[in-house]
N, CA, C and O atoms as a GROMACS GRO file, in nm:
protein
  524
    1UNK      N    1   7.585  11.246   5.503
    1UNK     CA    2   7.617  11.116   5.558
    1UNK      C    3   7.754  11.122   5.624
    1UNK      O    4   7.849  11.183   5.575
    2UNK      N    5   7.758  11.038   5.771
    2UNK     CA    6   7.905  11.049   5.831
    2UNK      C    7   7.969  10.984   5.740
    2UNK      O    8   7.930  10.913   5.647
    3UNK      N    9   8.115  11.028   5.791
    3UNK     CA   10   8.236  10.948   5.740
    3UNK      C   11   8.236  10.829   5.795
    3UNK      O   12   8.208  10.827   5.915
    4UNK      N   13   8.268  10.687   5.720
    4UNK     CA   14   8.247  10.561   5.802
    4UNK      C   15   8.379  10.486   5.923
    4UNK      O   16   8.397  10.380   5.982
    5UNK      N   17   8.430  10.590   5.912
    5UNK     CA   18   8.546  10.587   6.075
    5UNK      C   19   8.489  10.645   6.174
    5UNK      O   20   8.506  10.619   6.293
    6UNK      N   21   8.390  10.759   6.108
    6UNK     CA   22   8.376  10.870   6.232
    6UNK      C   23   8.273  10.777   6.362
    6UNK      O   24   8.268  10.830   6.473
    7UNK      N   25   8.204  10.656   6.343
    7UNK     CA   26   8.082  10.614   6.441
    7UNK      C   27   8.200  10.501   6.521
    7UNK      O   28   8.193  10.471   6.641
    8UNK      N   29   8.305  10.449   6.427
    8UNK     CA   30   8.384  10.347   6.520
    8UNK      C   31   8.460  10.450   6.656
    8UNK      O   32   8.471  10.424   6.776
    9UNK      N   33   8.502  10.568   6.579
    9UNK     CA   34   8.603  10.628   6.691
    9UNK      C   35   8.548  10.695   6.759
    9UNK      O   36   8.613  10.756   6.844
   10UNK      N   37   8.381  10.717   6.750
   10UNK     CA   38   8.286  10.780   6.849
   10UNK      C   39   8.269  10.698   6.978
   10UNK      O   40   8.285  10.737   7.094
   11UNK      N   41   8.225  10.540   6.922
   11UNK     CA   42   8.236  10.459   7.009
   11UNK      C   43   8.383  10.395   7.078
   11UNK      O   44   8.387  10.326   7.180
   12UNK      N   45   8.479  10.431   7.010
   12UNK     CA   46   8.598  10.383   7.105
   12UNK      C   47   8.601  10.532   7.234
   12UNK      O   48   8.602  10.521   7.356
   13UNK      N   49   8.600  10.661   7.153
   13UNK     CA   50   8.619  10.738   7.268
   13UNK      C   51   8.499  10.733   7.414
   13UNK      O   52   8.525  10.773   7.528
   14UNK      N   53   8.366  10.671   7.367
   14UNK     CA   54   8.277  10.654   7.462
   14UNK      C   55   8.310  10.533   7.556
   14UNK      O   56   8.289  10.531   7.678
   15UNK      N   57   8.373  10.418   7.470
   15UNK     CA   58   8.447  10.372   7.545
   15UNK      C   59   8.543  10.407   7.697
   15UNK      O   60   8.524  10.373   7.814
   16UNK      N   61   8.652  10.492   7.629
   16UNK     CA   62   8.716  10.519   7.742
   16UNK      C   63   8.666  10.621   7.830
   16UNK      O   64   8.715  10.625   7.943
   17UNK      N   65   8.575  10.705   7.797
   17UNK     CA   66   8.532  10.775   7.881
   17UNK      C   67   8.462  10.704   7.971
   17UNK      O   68   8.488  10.742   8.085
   18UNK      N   69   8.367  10.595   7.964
   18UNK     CA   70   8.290  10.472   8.035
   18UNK      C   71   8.426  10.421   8.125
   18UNK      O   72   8.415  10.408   8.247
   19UNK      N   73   8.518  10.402   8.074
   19UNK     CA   74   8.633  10.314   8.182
   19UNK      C   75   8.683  10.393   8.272
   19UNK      O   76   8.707  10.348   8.384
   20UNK      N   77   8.710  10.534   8.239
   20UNK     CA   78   8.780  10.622   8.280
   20UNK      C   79   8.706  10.649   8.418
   20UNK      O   80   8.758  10.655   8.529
   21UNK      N   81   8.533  10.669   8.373
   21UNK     CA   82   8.468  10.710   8.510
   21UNK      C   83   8.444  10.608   8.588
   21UNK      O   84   8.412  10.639   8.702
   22UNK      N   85   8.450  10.460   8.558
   22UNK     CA   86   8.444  10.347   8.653
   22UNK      C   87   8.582  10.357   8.702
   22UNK      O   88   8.566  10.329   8.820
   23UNK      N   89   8.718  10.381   8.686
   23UNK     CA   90   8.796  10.397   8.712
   23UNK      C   91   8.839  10.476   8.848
   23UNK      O   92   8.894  10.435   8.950
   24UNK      N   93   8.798  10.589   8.815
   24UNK     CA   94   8.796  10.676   8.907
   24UNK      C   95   8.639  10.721   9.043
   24UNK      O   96   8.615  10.819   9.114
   25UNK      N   97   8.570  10.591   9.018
   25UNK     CA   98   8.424  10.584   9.102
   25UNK      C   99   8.348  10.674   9.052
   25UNK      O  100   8.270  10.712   9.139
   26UNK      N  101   8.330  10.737   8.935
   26UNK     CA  102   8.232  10.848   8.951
   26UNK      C  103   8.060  10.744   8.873
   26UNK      O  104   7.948  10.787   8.846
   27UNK      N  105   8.100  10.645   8.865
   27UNK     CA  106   7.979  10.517   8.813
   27UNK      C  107   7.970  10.441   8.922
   27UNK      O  108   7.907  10.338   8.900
   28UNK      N  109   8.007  10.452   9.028
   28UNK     CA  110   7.986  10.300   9.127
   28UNK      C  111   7.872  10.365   9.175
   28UNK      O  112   7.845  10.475   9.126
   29UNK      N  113   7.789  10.311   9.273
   29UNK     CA  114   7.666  10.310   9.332
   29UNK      C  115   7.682  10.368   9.472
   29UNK      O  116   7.776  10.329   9.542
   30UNK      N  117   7.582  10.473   9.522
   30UNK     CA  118   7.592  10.522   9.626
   30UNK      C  119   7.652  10.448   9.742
   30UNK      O  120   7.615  10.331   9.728
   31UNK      N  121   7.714  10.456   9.834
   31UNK     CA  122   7.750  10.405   9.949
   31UNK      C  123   7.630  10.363  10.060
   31UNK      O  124   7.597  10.459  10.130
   32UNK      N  125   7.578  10.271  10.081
   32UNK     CA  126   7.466  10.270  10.173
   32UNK      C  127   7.494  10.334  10.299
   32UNK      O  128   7.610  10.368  10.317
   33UNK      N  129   7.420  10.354  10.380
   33UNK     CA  130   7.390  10.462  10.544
   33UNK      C  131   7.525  10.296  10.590
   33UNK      O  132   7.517  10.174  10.577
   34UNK      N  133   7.631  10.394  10.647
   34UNK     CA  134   7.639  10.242  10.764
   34UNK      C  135   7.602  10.240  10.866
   34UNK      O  136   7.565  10.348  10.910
   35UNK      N  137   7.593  10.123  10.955
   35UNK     CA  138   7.541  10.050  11.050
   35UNK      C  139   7.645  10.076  11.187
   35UNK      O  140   7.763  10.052  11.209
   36UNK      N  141   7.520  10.146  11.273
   36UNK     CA  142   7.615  10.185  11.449
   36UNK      C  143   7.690  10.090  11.458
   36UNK      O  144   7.646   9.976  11.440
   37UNK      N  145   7.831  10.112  11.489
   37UNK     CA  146   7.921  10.002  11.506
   37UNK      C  147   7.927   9.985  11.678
   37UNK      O  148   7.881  10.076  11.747
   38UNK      N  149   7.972   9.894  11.726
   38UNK     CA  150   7.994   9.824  11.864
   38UNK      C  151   8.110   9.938  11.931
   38UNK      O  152   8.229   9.949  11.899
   39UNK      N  153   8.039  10.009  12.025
   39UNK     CA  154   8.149  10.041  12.104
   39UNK      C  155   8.215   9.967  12.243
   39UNK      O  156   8.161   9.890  12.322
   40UNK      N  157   8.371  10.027  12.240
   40UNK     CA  158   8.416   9.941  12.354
   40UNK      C  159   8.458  10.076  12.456
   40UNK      O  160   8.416  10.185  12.418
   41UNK      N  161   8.515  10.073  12.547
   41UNK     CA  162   8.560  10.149  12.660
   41UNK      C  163   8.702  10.186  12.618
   41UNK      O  164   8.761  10.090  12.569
   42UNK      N  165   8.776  10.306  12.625
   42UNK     CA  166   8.888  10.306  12.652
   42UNK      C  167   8.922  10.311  12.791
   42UNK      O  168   8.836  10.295  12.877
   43UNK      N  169   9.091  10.342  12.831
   43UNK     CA  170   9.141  10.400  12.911
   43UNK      C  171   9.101  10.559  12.936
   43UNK      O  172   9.139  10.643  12.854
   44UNK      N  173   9.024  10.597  13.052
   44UNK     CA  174   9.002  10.720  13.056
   44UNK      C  175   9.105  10.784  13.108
   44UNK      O  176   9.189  10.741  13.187
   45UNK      N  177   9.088  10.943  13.034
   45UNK     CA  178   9.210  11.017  13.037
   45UNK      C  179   9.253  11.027  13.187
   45UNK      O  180   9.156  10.999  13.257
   46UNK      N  181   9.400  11.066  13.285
   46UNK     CA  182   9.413  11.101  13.412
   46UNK      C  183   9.342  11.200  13.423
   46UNK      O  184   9.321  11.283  13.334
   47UNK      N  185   9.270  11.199  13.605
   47UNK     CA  186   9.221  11.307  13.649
   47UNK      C  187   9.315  11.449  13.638
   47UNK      O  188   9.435  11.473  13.647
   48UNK      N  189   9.197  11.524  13.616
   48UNK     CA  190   9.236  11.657  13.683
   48UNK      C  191   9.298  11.725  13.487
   48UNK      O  192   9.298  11.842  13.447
   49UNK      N  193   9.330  11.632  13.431
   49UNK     CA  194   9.407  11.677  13.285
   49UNK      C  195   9.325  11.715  13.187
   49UNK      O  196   9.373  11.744  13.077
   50UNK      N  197   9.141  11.723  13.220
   50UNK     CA  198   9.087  11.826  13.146
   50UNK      C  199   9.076  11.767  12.991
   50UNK      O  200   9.045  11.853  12.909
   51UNK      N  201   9.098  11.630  12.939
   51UNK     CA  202   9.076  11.603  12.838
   51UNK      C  203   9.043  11.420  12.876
   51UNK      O  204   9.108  11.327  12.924
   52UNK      N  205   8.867  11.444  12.805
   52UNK     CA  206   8.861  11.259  12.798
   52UNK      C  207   8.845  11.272  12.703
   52UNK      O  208   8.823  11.376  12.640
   53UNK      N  209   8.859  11.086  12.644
   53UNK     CA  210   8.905  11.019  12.559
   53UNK      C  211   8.766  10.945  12.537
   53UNK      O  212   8.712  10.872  12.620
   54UNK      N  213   8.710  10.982  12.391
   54UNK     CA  214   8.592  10.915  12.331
   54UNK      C  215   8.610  10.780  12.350
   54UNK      O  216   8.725  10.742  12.372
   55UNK      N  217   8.502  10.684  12.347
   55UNK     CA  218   8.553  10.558  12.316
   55UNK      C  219   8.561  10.518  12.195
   55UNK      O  220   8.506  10.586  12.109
   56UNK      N  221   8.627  10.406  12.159
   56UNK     CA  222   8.679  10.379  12.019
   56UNK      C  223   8.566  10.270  11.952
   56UNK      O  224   8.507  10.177  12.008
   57UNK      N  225   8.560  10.307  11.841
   57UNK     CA  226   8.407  10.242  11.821
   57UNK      C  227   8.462  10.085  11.700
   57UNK      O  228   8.516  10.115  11.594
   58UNK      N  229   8.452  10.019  11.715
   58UNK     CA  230   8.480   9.852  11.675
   58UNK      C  231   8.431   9.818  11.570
   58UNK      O  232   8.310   9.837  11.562
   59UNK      N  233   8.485   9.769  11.474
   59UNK     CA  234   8.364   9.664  11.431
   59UNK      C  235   8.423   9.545  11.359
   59UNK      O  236   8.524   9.544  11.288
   60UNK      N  237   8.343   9.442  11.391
   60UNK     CA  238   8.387   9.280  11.343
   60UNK      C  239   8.345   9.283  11.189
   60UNK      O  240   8.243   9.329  11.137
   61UNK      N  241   8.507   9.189  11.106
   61UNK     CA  242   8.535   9.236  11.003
   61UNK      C  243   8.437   9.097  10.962
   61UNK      O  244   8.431   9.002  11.039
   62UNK      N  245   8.377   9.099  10.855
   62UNK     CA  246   8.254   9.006  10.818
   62UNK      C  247   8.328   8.868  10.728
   62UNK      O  248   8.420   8.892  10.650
   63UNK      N  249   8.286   8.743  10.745
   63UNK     CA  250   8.356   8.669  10.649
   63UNK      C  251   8.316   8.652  10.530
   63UNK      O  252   8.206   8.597  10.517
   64UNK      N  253   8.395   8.694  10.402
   64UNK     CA  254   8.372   8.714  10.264
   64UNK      C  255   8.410   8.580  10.145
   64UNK      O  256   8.398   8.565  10.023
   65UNK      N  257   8.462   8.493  10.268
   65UNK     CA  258   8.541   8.385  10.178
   65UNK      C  259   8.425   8.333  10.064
   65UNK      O  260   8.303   8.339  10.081
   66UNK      N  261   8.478   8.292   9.969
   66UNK     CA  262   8.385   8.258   9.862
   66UNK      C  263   8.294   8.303   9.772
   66UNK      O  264   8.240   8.256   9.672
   67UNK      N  265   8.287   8.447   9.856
   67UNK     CA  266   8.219   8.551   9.776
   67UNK      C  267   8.260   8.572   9.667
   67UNK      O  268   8.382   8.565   9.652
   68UNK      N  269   8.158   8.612   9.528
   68UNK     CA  270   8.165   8.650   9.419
   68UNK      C  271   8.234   8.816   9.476
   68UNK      O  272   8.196   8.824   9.593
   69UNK      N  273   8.309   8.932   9.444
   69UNK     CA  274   8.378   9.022   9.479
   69UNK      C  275   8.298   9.152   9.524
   69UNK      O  276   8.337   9.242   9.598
   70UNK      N  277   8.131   9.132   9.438
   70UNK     CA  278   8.070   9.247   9.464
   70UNK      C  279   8.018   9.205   9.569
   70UNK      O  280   8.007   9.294   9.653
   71UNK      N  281   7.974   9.088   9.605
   71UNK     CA  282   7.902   9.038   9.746
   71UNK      C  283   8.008   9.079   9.825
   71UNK      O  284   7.964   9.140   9.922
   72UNK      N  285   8.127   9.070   9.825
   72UNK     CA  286   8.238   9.105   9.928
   72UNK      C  287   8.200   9.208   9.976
   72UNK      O  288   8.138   9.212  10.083
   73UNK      N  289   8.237   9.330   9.893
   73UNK     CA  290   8.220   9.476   9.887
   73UNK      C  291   8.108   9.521   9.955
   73UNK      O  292   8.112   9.611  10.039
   74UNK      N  293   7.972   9.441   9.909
   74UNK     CA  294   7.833   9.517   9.970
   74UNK      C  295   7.856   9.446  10.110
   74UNK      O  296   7.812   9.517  10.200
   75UNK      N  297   7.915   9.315  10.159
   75UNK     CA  298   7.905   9.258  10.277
   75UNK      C  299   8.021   9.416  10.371
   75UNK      O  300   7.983   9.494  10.459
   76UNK      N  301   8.123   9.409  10.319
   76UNK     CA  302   8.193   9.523  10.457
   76UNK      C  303   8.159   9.667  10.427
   76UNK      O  304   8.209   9.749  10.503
   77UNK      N  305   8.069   9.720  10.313
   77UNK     CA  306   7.990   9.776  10.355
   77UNK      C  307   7.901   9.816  10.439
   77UNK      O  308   7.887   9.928  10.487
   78UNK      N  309   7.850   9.736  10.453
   78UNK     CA  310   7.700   9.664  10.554
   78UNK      C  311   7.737   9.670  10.694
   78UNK      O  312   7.678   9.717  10.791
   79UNK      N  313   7.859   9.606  10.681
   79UNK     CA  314   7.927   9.604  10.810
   79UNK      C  315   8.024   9.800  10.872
   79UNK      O  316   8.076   9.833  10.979
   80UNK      N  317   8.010   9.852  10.783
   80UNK     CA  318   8.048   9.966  10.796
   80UNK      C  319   8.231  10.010  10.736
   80UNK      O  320   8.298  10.110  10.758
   81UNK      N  321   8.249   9.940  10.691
   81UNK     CA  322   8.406   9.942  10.653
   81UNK      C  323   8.411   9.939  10.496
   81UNK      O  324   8.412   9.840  10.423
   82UNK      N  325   8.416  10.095  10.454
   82UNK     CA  326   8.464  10.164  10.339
   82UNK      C  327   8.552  10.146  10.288
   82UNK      O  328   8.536  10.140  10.166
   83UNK      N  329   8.697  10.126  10.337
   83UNK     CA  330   8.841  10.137  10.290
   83UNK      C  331   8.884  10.016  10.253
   83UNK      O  332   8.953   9.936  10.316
   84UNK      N  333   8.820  10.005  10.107
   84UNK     CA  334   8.892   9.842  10.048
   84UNK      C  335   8.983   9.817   9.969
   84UNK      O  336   8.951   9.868   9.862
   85UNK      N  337   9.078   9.766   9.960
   85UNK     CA  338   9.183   9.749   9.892
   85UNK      C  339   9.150   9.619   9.813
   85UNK      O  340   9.094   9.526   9.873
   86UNK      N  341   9.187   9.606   9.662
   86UNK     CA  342   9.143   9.502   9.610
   86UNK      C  343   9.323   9.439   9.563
   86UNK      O  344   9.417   9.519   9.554
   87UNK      N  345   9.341   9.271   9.537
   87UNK     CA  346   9.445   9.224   9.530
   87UNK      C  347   9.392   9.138   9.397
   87UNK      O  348   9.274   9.107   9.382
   88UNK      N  349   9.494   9.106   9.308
   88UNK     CA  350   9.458   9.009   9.198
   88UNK      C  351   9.513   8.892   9.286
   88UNK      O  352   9.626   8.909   9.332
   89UNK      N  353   9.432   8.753   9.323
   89UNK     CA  354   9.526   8.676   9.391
   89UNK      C  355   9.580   8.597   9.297
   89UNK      O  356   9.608   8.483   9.335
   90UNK      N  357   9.599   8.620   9.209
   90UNK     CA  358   9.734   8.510   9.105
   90UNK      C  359   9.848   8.607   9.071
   90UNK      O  360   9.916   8.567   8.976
   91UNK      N  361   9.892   8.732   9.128
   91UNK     CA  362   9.956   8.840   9.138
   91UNK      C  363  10.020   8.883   8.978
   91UNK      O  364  10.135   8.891   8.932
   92UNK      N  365   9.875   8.906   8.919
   92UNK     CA  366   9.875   8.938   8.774
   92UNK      C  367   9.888   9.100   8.763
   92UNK      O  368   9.933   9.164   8.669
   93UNK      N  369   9.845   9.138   8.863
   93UNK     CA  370   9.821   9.311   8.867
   93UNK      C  371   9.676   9.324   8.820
   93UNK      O  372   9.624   9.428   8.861
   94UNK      N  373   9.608   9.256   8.754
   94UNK     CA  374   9.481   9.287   8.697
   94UNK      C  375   9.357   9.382   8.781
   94UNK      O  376   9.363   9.401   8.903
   95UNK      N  377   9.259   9.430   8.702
   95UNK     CA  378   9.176   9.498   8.780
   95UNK      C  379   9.078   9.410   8.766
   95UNK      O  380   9.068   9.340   8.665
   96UNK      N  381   8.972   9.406   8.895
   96UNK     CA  382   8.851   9.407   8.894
   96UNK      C  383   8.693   9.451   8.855
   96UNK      O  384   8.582   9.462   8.906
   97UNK      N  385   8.776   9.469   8.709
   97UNK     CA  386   8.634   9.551   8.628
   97UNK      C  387   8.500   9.539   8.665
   97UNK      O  388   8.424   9.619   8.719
   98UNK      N  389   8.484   9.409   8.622
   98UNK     CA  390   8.344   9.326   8.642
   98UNK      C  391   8.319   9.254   8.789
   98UNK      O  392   8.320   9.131   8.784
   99UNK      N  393   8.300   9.303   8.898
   99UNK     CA  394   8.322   9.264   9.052
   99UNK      C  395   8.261   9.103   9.036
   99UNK      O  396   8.323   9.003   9.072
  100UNK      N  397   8.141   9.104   8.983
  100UNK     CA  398   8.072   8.963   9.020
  100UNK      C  399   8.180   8.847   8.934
  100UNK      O  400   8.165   8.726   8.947
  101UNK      N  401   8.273   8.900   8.860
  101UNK     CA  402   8.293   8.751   8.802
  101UNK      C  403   8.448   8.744   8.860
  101UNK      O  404   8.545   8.697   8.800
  102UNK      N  405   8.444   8.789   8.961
  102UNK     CA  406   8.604   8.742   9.044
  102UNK      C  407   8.580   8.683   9.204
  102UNK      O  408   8.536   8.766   9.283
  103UNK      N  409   8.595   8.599   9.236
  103UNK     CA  410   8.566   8.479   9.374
  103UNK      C  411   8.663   8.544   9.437
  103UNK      O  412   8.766   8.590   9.386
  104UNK      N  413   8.621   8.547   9.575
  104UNK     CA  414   8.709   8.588   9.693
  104UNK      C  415   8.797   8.465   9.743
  104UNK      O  416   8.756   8.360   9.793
  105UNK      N  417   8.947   8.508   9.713
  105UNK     CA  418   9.009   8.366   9.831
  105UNK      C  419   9.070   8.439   9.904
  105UNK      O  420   9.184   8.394   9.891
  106UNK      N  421   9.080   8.540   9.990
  106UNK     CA  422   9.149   8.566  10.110
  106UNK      C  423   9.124   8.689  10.151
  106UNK      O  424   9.068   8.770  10.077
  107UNK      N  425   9.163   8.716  10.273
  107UNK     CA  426   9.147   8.931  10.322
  107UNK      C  427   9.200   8.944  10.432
  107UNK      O  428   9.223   8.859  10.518
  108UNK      N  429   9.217   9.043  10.432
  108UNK     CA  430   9.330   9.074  10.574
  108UNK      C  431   9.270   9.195  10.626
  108UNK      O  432   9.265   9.291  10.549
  109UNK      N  433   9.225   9.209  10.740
  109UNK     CA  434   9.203   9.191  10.854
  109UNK      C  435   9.146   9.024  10.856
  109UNK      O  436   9.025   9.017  10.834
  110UNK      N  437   9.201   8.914  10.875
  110UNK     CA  438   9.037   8.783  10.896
  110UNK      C  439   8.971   8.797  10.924
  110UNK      O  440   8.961   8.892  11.002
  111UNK      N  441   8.876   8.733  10.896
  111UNK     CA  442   8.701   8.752  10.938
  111UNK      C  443   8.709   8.754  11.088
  111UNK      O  444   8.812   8.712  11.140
  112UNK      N  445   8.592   8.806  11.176
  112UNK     CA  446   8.603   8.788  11.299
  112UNK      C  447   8.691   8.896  11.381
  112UNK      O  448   8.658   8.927  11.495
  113UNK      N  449   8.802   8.950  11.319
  113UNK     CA  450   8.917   9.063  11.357
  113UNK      C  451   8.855   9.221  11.367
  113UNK      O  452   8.810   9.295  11.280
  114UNK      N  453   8.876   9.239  11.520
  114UNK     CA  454   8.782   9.348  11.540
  114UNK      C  455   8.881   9.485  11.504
  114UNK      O  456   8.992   9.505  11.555
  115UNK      N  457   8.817   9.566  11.413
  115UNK     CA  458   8.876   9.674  11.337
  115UNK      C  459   8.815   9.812  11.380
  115UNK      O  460   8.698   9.805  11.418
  116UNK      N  461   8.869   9.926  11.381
  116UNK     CA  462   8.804  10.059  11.367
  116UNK      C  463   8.750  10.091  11.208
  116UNK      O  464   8.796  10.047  11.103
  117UNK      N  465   8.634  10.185  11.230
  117UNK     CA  466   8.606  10.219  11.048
  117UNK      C  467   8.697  10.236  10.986
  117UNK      O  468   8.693  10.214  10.865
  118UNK      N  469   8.805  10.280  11.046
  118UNK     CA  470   8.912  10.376  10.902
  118UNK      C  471   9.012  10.298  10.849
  118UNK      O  472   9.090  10.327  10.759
  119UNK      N  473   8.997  10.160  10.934
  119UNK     CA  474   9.076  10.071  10.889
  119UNK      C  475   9.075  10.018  10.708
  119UNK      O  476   8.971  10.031  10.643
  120UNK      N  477   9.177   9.971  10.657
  120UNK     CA  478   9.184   9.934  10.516
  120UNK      C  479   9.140   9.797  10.510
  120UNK      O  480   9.174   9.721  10.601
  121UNK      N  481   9.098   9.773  10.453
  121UNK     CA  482   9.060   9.585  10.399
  121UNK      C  483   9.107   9.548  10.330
  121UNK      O  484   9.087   9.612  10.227
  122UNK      N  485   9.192   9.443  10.311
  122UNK     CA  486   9.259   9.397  10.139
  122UNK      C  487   9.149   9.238  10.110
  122UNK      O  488   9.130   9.131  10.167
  123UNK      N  489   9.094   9.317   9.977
  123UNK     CA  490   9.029   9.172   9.948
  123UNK      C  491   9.117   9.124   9.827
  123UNK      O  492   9.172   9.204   9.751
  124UNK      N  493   9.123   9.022   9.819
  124UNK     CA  494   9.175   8.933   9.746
  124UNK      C  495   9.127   8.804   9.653
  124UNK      O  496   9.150   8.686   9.678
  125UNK      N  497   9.091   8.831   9.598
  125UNK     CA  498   9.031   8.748   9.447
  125UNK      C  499   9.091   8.684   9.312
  125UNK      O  500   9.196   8.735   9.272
  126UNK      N  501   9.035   8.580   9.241
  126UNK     CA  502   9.105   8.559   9.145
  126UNK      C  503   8.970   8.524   9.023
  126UNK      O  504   8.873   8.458   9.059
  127UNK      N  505   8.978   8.561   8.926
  127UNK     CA  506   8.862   8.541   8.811
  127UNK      C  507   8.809   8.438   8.809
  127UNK      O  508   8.884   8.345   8.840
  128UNK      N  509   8.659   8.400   8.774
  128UNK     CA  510   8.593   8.276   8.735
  128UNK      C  511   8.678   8.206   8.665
  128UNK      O  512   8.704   8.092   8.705
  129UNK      N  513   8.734   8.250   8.556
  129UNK     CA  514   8.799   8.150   8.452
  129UNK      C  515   8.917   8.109   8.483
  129UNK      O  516   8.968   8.018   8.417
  130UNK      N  517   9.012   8.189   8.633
  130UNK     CA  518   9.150   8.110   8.619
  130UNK      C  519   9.113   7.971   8.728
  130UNK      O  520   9.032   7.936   8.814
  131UNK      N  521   9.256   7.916   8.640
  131UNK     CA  522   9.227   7.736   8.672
  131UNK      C  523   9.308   7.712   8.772
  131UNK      O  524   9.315   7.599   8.820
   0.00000   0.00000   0.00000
């Protein structure tokens, strides 16, 4: 028969190993295919200089206001924009463990603000329960 500490500190270390890999993404959910983004025209390179200039490919940043945090996330996904930065908006430092139970109030790029993919997103949220 175990020792009766040994099943609590089994489950605390499974614990952190569970936080540790949500922590570091190795638990989040595949990234979906993204979506051809809108290209625009650049300035083509001067003649004769032997180097053109791809065009720069766009895309309109989606509006997330009100979103529960994971709807955020899968919305600029969708839209093709990977690079999200998350904000506690009551500037607690807190994390976003549980995505669905934190409401979106703000993001920067604004909705509508035409971005390249590699651009960063800051979403900004505050928990169901703060008042």
């Amino acid at each position: 028969m175990p020792h009766p500490l040994v099943a609590p500190k089994r489950r605390a270390l499974a614990a952190t190993l569970i936080a540790g890999l949500f922590l570091a993404g190795a638990c989040s959910s595949p990234a979906p295919t993204p979506p051809t983004p809108t290209s625009t025209p650049t300035t083509p390179a001067a003649p004769g200089s032997g180097a053109e200039t791809a065009p720069t490919k766009l895309i309109t940043v989606p509006d997330v206001s009100g979103m529960n945090h994971q709807q955020a996330q899968d919305a600029m996904q969708a839209a093709g924009l990977y690079h999200l930065r998350e904000v506690d908006g009551k500037g607690l430092g807190r994390m976003m463990v549980v995505d669905s139970n934190w409401r979106q109030t703000g993001q920067s790029p604004a909705a509508g603000t035409q971005v390249t993919p590699d651009a960063v997103i800051t979403l900004t949220a505050v928990k169901d329960t703060d008042k």
